[in-house]
N, C-alpha and C positions, 0 to 999 in steps of 0.2 A: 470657488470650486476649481483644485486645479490636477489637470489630468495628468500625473507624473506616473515614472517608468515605476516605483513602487506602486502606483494603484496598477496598473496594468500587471504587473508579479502575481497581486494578488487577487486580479481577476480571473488570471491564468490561474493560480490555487485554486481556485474557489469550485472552476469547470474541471480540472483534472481529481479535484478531493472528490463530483462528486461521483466521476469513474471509479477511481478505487475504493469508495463505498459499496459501488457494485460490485467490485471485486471482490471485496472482502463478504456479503453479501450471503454471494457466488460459493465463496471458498468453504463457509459454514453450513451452508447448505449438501452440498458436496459430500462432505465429511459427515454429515448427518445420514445421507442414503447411504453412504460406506457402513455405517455402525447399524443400522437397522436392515442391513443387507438388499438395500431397494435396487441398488448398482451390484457390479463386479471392479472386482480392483483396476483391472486395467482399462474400460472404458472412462472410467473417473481418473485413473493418472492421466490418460489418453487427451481429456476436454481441461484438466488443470495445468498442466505442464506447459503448453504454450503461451497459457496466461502469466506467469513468472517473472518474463525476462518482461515484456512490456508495464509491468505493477511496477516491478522496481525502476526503470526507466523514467516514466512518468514519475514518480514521485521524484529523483533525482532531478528532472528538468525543471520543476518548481522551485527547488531548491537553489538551485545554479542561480536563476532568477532572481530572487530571494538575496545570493550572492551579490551579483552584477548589482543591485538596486539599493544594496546596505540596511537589508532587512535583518541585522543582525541576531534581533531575537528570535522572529520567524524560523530564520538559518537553525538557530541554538537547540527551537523544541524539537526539529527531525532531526538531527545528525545522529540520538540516540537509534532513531530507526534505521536510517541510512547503515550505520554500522552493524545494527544485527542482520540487516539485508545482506552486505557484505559476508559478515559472519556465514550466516545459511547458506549463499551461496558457494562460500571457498568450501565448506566443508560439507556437501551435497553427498550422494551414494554416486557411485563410480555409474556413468550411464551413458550409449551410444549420444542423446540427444540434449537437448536445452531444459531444465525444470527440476524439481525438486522431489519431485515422489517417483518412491517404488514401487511398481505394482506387487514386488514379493513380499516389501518391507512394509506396507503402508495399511493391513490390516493386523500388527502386531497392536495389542490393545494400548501401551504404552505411547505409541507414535500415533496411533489415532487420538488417543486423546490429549497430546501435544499438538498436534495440528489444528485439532476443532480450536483448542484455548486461543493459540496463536491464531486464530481467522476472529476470536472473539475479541481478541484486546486487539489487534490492525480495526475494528471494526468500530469502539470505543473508539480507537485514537484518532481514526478519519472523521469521523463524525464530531470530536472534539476540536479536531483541529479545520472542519468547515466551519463551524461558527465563530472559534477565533479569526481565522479566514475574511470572513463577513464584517465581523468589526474590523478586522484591520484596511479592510476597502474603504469602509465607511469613514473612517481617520483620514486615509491617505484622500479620501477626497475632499473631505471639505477643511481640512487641517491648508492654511495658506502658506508658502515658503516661503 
């Protein structure tokens, strides 16, 4: 058994996948009392939008990891993400603070139900990519170099 900086990447995966699980979680939930009218727009942009910048953050610092340690497939299956993170960030609605939702924009039925999709498939892919995660712990530890 040996404890190398790849087993550690993907311990550190494993405990950050399984934050943005709760994020992702979080975000469908959310968007569910939007569409049932349980919230108002802006208390819901209000508790989402600080969550944003830290979701993408962490999953980039995994990544980086991942980098550093030549986890190159690891690297391979998020850089799809990473990039629409990217994407959704550069092209946000114009707004005093940090986040991604409008409270003017964010009950239009078309954006709501692009959001809820997008918190379903982040929701899918963390949860896919914690048990690849897992196996890839389990390699990186008993795999001998």
């Amino acid at each position: 058994m040996a404890f190398t900086f790849a087993a550690f990447s993907y311990i550190v995966a494993l405990i950050i996948d399984a934050f943005l699980l709760f994020f992702a979680i979080f975000h469908i939930i959310a968007f569910d009392e939007l569409k049932t009218d349980y919230k108002n727009p802006i208390d819901q942009c209000a508790s989402l939008n600080p969550l944003v910048l830290p979701e993408y953050l962490l999953h980039l610092l995994f990544n980086i990891l991942f980098l550093f340690a030549g986890e190159w497939f690891s690297l391979l299956l998020n850089v799809p993400l990473i990039a629409y993170h990217v994407h959704r960030y550069m092209h946000r609605p114009i707004m005093s603070g940090p986040g991604l939702y409008d409270p003017t924009a964010i009950m239009n039925a078309n954006t709501l139900d692009r959001c809820q999709r997008e918190g379903w498939v982040k929701l899918a892919f963390y949860l896919l990519s914690f048990f690849y995660f897992l196996y890839g712990m389990i390699i990186s530890l008993i795999t001998i170099k």
